[in-house]
Legacy VTK file of the C-alpha trace (Angstrom):
# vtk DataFile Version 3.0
C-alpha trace
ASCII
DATASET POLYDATA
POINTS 118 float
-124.630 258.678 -22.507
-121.424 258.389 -24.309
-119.360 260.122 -21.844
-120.731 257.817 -19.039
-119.782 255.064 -21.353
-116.357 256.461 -21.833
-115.564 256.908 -17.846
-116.902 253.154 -17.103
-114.289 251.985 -19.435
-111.485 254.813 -18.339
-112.194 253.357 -14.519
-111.964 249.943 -15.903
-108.709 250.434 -17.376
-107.186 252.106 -14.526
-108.056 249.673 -11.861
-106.562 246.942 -14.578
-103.351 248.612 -14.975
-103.743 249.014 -10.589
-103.947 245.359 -10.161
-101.292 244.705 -12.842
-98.980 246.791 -10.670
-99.535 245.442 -7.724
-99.122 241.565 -9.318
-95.711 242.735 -10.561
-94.893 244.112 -7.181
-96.179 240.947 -5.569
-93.859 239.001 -7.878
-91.122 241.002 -7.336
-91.216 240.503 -3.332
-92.121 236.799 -3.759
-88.696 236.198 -5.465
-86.930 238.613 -3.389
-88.162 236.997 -0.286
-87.630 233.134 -1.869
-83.740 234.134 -2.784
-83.239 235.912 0.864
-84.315 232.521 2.718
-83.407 230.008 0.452
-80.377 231.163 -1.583
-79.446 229.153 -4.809
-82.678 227.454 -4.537
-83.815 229.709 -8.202
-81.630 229.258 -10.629
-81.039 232.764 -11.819
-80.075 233.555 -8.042
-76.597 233.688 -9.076
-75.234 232.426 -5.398
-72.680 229.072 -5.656
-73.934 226.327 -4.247
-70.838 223.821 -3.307
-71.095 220.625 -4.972
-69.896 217.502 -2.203
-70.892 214.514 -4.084
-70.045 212.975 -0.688
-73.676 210.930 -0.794
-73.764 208.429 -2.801
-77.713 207.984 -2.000
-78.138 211.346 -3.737
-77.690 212.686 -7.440
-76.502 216.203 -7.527
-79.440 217.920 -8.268
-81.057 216.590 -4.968
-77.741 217.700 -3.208
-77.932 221.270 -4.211
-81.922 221.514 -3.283
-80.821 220.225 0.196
-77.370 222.829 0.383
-80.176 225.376 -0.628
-82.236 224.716 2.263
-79.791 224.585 4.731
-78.766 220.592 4.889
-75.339 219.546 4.893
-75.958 216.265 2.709
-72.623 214.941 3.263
-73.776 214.590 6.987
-76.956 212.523 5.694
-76.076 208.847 5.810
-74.674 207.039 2.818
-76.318 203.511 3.016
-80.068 202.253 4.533
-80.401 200.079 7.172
-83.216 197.942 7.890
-84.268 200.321 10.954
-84.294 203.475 8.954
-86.209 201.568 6.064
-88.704 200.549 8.473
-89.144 203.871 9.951
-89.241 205.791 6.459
-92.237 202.810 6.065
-94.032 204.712 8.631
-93.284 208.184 7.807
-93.594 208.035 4.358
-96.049 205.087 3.687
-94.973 201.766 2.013
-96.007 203.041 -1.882
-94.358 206.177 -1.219
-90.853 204.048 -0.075
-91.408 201.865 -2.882
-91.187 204.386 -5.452
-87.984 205.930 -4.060
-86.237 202.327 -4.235
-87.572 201.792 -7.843
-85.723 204.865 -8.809
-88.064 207.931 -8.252
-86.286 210.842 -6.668
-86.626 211.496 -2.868
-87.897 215.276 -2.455
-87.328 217.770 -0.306
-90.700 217.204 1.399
-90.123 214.004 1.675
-86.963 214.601 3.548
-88.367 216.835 6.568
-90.998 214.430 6.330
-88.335 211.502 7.798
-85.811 213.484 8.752
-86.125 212.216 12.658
-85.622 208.519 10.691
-81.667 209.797 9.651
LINES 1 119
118 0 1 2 3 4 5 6 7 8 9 10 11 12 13 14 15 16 17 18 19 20 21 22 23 24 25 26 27 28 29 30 31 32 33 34 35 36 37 38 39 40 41 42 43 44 45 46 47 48 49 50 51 52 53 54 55 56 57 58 59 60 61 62 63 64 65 66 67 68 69 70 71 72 73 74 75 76 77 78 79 80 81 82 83 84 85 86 87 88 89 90 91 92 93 94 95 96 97 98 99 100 101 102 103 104 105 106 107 108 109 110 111 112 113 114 115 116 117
């Protein structure tokens, strides 16, 4: 009985240790994958992302998450007209545009959400 006991657990622990190697591998992919697509979009990427500050409509932070996804921000436009506010209205929803003028942060989804408004 005890050495039945003793393989359940041995057979426990190895498919434990299995699945912790295959979550490590998993995680090691993930980020490999995530810094091949989108480089400088982790911070520990190590790749220089070029500051513009040529938007004033954007903080730096939100310029380097757009560089890091492949959007030139300095080509973004640099003041809202009434057109493009009524069209982010639509695309984003009226609570959604209200936040962003009361000072939240516009994301990244929120940009290829509207993008066809810029």
């Amino acid at each position: 009985m005890y050495h039945i006991y003793m393989r359940i657990l041995k057979l426990i622990w190895n498919l434990l240790a299995l699945f912790g190697l295959i979550t490590i591998i998993g995680l090691v992919v993930g980020f490999w994958w995530l810094n091949k697509e989108f480089p400088g979009l982790l911070p520990f990427s190590g790749v220089q992302v070029q500051e513009t500050g040529d938007n004033p409509l954007l903080d730096t932070q939100q310029e380097k998450t757009l560089q890091a996804v492949g959007v030139n921000p300095a080509a973004l436009p640099s003041e809202m007209t009434p057109e493009m506010e009524a069209c982010f209205v639509e695309k984003l929803g009226q609570s959604r545009v209200d936040a962003i003028k009361a000072g939240d942060k516009a994301t990244v989804t929120d940009y290829f959400e509207a993008r066809g408004c810029l």
